[in-house]
KEDRENTOR-562011 format. One record per residue (C-alpha): residue in three letters; chain; x, y, z. Coordinates in steps of 0.1 Angstrom, whole numbers, plus 5000, padded with zeros to 4 digits. Example, Ala and Ser with C-alpha at 12.3 -4.5 7.8 and 13.67 -1.06 7.14 Angstrom:
2
<type = ALA mol = A X = 5123 Y = 4955 Z = 5078> .
<type = SER mol = A X = 5137 Y = 4989 Z = 5071> .
***
This chain:
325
<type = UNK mol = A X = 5522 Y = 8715 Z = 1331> .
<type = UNK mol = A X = 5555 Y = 8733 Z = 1348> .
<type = UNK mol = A X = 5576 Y = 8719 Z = 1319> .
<type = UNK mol = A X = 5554 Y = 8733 Z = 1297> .
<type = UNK mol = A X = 5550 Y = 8768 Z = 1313> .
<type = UNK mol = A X = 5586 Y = 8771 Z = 1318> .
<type = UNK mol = A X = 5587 Y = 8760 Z = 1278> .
<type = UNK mol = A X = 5564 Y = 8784 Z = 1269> .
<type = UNK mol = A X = 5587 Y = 8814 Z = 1289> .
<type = UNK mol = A X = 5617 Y = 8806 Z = 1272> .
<type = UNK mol = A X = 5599 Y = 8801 Z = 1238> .
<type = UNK mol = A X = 5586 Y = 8838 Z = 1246> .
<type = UNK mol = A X = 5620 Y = 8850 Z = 1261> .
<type = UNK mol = A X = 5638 Y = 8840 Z = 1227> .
<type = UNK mol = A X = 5613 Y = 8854 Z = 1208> .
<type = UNK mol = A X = 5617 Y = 8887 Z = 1227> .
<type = UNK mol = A X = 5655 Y = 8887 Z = 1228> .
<type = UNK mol = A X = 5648 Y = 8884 Z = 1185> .
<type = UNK mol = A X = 5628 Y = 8912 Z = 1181> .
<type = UNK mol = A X = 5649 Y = 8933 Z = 1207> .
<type = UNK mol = A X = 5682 Y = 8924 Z = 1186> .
<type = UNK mol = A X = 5667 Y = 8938 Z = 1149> .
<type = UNK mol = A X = 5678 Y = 8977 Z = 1148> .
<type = UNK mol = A X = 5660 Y = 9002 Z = 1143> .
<type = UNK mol = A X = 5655 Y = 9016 Z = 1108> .
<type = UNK mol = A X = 5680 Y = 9041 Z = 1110> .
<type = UNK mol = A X = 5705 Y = 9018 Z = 1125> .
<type = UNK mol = A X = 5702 Y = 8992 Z = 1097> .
<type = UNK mol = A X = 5708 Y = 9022 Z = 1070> .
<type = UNK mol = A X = 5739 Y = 9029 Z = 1087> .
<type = UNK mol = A X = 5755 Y = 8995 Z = 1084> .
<type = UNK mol = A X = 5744 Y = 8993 Z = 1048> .
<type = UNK mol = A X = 5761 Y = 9020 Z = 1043> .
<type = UNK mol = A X = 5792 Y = 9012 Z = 1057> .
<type = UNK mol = A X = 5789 Y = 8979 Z = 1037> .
<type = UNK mol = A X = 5783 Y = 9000 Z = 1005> .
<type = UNK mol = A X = 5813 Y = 9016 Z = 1010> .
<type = UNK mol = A X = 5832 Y = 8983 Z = 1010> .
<type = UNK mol = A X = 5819 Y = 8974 Z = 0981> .
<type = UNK mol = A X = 5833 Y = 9002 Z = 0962> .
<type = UNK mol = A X = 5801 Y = 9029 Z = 0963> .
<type = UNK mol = A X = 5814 Y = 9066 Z = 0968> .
<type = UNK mol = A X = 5808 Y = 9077 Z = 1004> .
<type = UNK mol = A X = 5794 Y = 9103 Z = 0988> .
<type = UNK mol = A X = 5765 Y = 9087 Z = 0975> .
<type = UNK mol = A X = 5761 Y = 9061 Z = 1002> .
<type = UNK mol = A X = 5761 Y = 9090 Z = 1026> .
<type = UNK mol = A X = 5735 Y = 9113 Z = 1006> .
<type = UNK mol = A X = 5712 Y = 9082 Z = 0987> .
<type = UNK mol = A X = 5707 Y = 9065 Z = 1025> .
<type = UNK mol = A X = 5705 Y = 9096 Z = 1047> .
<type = UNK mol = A X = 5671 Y = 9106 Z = 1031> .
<type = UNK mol = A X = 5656 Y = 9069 Z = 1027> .
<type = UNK mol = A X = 5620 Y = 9068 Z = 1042> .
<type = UNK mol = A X = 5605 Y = 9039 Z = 1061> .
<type = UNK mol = A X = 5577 Y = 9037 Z = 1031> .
<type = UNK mol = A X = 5549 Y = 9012 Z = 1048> .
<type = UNK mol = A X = 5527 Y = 9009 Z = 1020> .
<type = UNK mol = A X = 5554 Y = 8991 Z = 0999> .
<type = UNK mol = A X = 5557 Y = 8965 Z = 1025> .
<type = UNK mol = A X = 5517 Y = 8962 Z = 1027> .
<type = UNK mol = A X = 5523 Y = 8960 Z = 0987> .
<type = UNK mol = A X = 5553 Y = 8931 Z = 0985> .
<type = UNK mol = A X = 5527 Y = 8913 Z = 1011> .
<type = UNK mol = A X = 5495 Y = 8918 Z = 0992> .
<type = UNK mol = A X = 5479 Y = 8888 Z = 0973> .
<type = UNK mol = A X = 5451 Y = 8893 Z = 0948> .
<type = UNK mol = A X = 5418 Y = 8890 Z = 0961> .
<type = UNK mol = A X = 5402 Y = 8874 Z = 0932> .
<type = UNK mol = A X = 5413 Y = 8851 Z = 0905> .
<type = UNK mol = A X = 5415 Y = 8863 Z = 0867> .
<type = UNK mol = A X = 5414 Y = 8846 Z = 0834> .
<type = UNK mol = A X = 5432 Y = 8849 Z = 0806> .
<type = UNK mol = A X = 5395 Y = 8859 Z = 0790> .
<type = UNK mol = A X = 5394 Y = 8886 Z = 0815> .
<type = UNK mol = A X = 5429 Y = 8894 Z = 0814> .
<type = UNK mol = A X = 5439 Y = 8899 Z = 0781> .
<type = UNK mol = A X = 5410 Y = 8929 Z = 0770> .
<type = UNK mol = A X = 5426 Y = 8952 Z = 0798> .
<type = UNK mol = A X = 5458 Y = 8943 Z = 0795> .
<type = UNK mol = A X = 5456 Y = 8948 Z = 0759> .
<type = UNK mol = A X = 5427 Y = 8970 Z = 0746> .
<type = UNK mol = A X = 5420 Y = 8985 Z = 0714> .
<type = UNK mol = A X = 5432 Y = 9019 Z = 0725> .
<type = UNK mol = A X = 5465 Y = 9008 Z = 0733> .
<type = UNK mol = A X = 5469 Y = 8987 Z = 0702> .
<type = UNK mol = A X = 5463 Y = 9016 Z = 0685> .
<type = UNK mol = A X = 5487 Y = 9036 Z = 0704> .
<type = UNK mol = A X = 5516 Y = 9012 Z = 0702> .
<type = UNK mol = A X = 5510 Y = 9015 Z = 0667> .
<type = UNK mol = A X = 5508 Y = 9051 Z = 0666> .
<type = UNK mol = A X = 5535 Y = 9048 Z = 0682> .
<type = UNK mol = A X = 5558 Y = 9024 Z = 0658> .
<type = UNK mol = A X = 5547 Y = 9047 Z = 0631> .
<type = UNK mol = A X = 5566 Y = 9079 Z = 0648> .
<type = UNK mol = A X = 5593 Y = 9061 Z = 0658> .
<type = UNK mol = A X = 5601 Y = 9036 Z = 0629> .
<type = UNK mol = A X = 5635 Y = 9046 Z = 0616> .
<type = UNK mol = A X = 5649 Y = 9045 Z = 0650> .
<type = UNK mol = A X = 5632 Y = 9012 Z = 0661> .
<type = UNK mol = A X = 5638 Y = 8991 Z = 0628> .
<type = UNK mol = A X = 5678 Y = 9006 Z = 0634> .
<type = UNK mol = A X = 5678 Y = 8993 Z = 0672> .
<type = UNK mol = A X = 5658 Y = 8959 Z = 0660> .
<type = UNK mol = A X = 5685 Y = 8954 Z = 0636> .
<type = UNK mol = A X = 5717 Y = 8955 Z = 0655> .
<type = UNK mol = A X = 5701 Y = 8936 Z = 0684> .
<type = UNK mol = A X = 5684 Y = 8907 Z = 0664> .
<type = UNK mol = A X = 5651 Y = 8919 Z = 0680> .
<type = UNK mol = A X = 5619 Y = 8923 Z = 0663> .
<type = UNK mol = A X = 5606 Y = 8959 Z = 0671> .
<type = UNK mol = A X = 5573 Y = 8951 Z = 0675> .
<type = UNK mol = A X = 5583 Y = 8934 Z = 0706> .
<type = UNK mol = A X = 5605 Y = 8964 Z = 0719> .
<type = UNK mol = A X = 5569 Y = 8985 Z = 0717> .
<type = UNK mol = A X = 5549 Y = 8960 Z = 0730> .
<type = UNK mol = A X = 5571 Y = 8957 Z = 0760> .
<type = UNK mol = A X = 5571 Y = 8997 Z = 0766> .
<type = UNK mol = A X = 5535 Y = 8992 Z = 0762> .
<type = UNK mol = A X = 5527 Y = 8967 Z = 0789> .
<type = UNK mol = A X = 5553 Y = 8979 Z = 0811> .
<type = UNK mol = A X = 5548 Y = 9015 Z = 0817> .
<type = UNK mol = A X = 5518 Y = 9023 Z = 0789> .
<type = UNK mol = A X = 5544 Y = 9035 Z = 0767> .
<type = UNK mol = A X = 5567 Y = 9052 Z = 0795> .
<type = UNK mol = A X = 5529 Y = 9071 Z = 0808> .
<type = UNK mol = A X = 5534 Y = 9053 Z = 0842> .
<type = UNK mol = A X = 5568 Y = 9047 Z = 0858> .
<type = UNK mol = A X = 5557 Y = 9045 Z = 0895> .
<type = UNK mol = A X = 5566 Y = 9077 Z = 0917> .
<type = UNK mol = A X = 5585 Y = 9057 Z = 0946> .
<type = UNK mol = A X = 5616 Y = 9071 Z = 0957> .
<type = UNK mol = A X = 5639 Y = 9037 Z = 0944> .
<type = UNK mol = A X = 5664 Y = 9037 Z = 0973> .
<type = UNK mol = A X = 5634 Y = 9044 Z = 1000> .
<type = UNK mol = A X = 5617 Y = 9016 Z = 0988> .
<type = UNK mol = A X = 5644 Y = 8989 Z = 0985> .
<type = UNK mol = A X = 5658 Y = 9000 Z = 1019> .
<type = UNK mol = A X = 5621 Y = 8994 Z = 1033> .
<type = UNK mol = A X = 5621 Y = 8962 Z = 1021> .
<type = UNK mol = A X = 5654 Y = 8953 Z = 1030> .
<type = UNK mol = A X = 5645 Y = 8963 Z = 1064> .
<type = UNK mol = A X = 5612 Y = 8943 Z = 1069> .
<type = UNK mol = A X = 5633 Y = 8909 Z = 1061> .
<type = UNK mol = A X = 5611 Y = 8887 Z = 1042> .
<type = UNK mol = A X = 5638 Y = 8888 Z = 1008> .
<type = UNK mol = A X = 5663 Y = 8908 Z = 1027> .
<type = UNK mol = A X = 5691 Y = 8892 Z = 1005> .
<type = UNK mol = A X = 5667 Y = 8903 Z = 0972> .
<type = UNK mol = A X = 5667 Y = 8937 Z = 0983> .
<type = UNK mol = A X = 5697 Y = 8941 Z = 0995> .
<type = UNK mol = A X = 5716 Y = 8932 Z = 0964> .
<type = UNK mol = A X = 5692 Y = 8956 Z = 0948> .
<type = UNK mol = A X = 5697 Y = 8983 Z = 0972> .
<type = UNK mol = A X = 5734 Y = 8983 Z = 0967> .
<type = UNK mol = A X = 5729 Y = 8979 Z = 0930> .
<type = UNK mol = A X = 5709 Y = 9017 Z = 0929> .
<type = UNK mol = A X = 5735 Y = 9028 Z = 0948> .
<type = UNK mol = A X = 5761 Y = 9019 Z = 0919> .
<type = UNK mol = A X = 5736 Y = 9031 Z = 0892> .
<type = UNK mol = A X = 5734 Y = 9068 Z = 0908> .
<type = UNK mol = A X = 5775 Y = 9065 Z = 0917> .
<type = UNK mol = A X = 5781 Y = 9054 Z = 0878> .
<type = UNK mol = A X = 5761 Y = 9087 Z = 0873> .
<type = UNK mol = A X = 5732 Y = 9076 Z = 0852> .
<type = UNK mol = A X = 5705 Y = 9093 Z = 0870> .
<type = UNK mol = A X = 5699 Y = 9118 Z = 0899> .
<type = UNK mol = A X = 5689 Y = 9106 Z = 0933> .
<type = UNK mol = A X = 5657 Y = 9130 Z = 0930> .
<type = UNK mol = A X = 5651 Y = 9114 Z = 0898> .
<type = UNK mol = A X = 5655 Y = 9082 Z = 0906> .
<type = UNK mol = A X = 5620 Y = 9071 Z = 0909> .
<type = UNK mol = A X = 5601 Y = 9039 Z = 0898> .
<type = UNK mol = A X = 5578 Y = 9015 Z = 0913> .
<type = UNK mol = A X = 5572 Y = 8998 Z = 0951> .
<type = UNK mol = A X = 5595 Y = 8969 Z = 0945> .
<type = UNK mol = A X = 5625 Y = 8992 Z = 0926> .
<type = UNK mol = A X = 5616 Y = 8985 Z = 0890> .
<type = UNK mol = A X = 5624 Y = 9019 Z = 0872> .
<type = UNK mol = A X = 5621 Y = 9036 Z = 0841> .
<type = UNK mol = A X = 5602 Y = 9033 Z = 0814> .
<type = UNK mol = A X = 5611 Y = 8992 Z = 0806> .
<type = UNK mol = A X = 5603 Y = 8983 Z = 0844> .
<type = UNK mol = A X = 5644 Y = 8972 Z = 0848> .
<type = UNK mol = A X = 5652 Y = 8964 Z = 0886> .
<type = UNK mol = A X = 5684 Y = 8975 Z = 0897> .
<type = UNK mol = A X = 5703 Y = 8944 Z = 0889> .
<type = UNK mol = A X = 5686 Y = 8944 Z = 0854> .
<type = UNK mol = A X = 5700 Y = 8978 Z = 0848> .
<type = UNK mol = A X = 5738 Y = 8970 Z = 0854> .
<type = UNK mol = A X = 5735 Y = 8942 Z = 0831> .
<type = UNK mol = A X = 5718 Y = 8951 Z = 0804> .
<type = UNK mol = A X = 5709 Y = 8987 Z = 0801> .
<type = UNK mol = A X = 5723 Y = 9008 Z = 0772> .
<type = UNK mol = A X = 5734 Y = 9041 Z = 0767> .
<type = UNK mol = A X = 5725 Y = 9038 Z = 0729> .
<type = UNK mol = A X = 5724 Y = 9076 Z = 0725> .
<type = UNK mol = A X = 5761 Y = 9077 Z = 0734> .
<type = UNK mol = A X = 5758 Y = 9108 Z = 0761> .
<type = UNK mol = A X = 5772 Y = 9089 Z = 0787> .
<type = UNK mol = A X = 5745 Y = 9079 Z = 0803> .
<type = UNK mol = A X = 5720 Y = 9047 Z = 0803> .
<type = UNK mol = A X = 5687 Y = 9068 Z = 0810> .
<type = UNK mol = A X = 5659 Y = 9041 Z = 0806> .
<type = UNK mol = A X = 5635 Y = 9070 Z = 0824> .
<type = UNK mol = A X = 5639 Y = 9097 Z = 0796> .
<type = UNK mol = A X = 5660 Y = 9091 Z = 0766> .
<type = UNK mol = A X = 5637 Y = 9069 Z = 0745> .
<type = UNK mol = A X = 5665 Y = 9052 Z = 0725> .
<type = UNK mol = A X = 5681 Y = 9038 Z = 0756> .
<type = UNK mol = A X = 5648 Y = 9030 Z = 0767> .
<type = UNK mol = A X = 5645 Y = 9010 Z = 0732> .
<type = UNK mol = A X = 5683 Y = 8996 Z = 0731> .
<type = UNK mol = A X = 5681 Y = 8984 Z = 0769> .
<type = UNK mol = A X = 5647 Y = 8962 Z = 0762> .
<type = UNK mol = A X = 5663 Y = 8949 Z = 0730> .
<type = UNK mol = A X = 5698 Y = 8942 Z = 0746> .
<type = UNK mol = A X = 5681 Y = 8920 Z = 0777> .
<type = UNK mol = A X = 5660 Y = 8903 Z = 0748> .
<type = UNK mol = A X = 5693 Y = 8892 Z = 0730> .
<type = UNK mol = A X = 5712 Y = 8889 Z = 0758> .
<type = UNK mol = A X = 5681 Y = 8862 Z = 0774> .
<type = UNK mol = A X = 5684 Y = 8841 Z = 0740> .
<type = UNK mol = A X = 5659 Y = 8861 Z = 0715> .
<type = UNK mol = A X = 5657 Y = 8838 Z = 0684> .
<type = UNK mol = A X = 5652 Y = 8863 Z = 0654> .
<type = UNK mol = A X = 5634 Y = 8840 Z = 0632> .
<type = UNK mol = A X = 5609 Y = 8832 Z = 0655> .
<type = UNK mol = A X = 5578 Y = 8848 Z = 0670> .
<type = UNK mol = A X = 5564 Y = 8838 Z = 0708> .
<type = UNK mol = A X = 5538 Y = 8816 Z = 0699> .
<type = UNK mol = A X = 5504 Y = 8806 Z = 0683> .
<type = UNK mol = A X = 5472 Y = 8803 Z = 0700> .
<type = UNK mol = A X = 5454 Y = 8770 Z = 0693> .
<type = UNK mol = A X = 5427 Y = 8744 Z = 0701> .
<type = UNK mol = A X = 5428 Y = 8711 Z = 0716> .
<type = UNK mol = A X = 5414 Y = 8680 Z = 0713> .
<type = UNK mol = A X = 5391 Y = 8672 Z = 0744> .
<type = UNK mol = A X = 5413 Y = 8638 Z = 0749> .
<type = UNK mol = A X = 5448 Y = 8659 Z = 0747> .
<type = UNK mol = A X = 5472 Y = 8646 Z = 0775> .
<type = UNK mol = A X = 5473 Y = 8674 Z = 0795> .
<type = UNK mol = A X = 5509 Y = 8658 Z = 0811> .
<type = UNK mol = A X = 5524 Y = 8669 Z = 0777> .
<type = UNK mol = A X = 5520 Y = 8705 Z = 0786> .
<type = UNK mol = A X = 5541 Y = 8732 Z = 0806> .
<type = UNK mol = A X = 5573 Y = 8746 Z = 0796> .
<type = UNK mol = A X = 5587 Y = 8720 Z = 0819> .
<type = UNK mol = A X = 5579 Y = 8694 Z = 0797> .
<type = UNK mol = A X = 5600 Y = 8686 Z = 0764> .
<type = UNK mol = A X = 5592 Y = 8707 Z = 0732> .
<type = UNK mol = A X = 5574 Y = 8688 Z = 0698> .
<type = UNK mol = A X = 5573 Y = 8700 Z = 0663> .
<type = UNK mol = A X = 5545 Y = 8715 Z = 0652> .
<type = UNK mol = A X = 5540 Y = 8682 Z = 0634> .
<type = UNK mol = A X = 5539 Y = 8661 Z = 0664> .
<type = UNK mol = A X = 5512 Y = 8689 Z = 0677> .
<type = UNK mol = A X = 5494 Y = 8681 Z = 0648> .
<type = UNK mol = A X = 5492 Y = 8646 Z = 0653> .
<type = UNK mol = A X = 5484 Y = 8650 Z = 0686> .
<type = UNK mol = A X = 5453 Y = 8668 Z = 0671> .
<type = UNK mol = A X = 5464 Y = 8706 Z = 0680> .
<type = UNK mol = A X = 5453 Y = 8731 Z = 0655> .
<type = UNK mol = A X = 5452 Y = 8767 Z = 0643> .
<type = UNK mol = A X = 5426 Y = 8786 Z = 0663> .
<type = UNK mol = A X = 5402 Y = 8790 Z = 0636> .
<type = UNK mol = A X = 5403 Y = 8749 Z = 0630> .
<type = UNK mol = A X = 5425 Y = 8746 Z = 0602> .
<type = UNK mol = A X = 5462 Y = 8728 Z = 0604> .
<type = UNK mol = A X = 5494 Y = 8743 Z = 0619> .
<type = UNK mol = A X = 5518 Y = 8756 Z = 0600> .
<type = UNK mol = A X = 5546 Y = 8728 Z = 0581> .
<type = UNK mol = A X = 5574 Y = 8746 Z = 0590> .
<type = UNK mol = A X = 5600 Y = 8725 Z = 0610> .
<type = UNK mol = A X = 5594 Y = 8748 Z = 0644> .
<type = UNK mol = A X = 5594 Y = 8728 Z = 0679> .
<type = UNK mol = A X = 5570 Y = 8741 Z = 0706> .
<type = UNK mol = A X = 5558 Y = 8734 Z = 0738> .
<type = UNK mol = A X = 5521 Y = 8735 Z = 0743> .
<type = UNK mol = A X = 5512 Y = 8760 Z = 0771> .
<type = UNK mol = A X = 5479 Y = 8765 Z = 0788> .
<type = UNK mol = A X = 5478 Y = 8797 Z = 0810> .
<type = UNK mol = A X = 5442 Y = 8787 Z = 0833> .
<type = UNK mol = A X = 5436 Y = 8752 Z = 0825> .
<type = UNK mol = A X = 5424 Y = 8725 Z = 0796> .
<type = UNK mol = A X = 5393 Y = 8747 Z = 0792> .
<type = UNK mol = A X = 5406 Y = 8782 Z = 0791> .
<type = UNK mol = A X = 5430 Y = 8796 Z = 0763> .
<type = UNK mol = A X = 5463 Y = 8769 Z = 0745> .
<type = UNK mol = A X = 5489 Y = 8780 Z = 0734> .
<type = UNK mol = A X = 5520 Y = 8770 Z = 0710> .
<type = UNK mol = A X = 5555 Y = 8785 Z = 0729> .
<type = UNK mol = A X = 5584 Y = 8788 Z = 0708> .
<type = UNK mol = A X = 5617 Y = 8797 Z = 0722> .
<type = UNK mol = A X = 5609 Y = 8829 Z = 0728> .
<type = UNK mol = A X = 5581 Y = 8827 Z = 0749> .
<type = UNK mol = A X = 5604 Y = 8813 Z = 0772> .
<type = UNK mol = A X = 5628 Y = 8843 Z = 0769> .
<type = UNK mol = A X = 5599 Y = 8867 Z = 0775> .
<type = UNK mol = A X = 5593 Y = 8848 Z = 0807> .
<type = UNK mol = A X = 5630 Y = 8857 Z = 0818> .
<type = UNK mol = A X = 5619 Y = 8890 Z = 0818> .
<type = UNK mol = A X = 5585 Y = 8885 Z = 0839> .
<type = UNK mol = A X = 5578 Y = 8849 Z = 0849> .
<type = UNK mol = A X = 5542 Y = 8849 Z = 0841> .
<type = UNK mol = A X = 5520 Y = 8833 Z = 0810> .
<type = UNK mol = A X = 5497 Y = 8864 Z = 0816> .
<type = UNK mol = A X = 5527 Y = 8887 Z = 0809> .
<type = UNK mol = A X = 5540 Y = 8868 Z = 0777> .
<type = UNK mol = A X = 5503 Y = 8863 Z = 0767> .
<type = UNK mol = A X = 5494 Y = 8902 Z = 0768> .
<type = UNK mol = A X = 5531 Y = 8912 Z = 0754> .
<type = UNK mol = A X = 5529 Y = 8891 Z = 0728> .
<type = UNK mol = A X = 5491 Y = 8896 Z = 0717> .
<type = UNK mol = A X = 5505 Y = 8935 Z = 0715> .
<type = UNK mol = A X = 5533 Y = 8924 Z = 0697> .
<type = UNK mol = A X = 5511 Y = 8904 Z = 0668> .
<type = UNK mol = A X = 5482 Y = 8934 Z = 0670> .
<type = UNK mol = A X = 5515 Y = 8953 Z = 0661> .
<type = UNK mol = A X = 5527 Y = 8935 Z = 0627> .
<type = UNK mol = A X = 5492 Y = 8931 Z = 0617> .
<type = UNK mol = A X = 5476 Y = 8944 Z = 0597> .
<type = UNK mol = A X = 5511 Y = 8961 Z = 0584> .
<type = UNK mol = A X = 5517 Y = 8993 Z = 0594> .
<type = UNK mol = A X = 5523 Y = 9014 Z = 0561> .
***
C-alpha cells in the first residue's frame, strides 16, 4: 500500500510538473514567433499577425466535437445537394461560362467540377467561415492535440499574408484555417493557389477567377484524368463479395464488374468502354454502390470522405445534365 501511495505521488507530481511546464498562451505566441522569423517570415508580420491572435475556445470545442448521430448517404445527399443548389450551380455555370470553359481548358479540368466544388465548399463562396485564420490556428496549436498540423499551418498564413496575398483583417475562413471561397488550408494555398487574374495576388476569397484556377490547378496537380468522370452509381448482386470493395482494393474493368453481376442503376448493363473502377460503397452492402474511377480518388485528396466525393460529384453530373444551353 506505501509503494503504491508513494506511486501514486510521483505519478501526480510528474503530471503536475507537465502542466506547470506548458506556457501560457501568450508565451507560446512569442516563441512562434521568433521561430517564424527563422524561417524567413517578415518581423513585421510575425510581430503584427501573432500580437492580435485570440485564445478562440470554441474552435477547440469544434476540432474535439464528434457527430452525435450517424447519417446516410440517403439522408446525406438531399441536403448536401438539393434542388435549389443544383439550380444555382447552374445558374451559375451559365453566367460564368466563357471564363470557366477557358480555366477548364488549360487545366484539363472539367468545369462542372470547378462549380460543384465552390458549391459544396462555401455555397458558391456565400459562406467562408468568419474566424480570424491566424487566431484559430494558433489556438489549436496551443491546445496540442495536432500541434505539428497546426503549426506548419500557422506558419504557412504567416507566409501567405508576408507574400502579400491578403490582409491580416481579411484573412478570415473557417475554425480549422480552411479559407476562401474553395475551403484551401494554408498549406493548400502555397501549393496550389493561382493568381489567374495576373494582379499579383492569389485571392481565393474575392477574385472569382483565382478562386476558379486554384480548384482547377489542385485538381491537375492531384492527377485529374480529363477523359474521365468520378464514378457511376450502381446495383449489386445480393451474393457480391463485399472483400472486393474499397479503394484499397485493386481496380476491375467495367467488364469484370459486369461479370461479377454489377449494373447500371436502373438495371441495365454498364457501359463497354475499357474503363477500370473500384467498386465503393459509402454505408454498407445495403445502402448506396458506387463505380470510382480515378478521379474519385483524386477528389478524395481534396476531402477524404465518400460523403464529400458523393455530394461533389452528384453536383457535378446535376451540372452537365440536362445540358445547359
Amino acid at each position: 500500500m506505501r509503494f503504491l501511495m508513494l506511486t501514486s505521488l510521483l505519478f501526480s507530481g510528474a503530471v503536475f510538473a507537465q502542466a506547470a511546464e506548458k506556457p501560457d498562451y501568450k508565451t507560446y505566441l512569442s516563441a512562434i514567433k521568433a521561430e517564424a522569423i527563422e524561417q524567413g517570415i517578415s518581423e513585421k508580420v510575425a510581430q503584427q499577425a501573432l500580437s492580435q491572435a485570440k485564445f478562440i475556445e470554441r474552435a477547440v470545442k469544434l476540432d474535439k466535437s464528434q457527430p452525435e448521430f450517424k447519417q446516410t448517404l440517403d439522408t446525406y445527399l438531399p441536403k448536401a445537394v438539393p434542388q435549389w443548389k443544383i439550380k444555382q450551380a447552374r445558374d451559375l455555370y451559365k453566367k460564368h461560362r466563357v471564363e470557366l470553359e477557358k480555366i477548364g481548358k488549360d487545366f484539363g479540368v472539367q468545369p462542372r467540377f470547378i462549380v460543384a466544388l465552390w458549391g459544396i465548399e462555401t455555397n458558391f463562396g456565400g459562406y467562408t467561415g468568419n474566424f480570424d485564420v491566424v487566431s484559430a490556428l494558433a489556438t489549436l496549436a496551443y491546445d496540442g492535440r495536432r500541434e505539428a498540423f497546426f503549426k506548419e499551418q500557422l506558419f504557412a498564413a504567416l507566409t501567405i499574408l508576408d507574400e502579400g496575398h491578403i490582409s491580416l483583417d481579411k484573412m478570415q475562413g473557417s475554425w480549422a484555417g480552411a479559407m476562401g471561397q474553395c475551403q484551401f488550408m494554408p498549406t493548400s494555398f502555397l501549393t496550389y493557389a493561382v493568381d489567374y487574374s495576373g494582379d499579383g495576388r492569389k485571392d481565393i476569397w474575392q477574385t472569382k477567377s483565382d478562386v476558379f484556377a486554384s480548384a482547377a490547378n489542385y485538381l491537375k496537380m492531384s492527377g485529374w484524368n480529363n477523359d474521365l468522370t468520378w464514378g457511376r452509381q450502381v446495383k449489386i448482386p445480393e451474393n457480391l463479395d463485399i472483400s472486393l470493395t474499397g479503394l484499397k482494393q485493386s481496380q476491375k474493368t467495367l467488364a469484370q464488374w459486369q461479370a461479377l453481376g454489377v449494373r447500371k442503376a436502373d438495371g441495365s448493363d454498364l457501359p463497354t468502354r475499357d474503363i477500370s473502377a473500384w467498386l465503393v460503397l459509402p454505408d454498407d452492402e445495403h445502402g448506396r454502390a458506387y463505380l470510382a474511377y480515378d478521379n474519385y480518388a483524386t477528389l478524395m485528396k481534396w476531402n477524404r470522405s465518400n460523403y464529400f466525393v458523393a455530394a461533389v460529384g452528384t453536383l457535378a453530373d446535376s451540372i452537365a445534365y440536362p445540358p445547359i444551353k
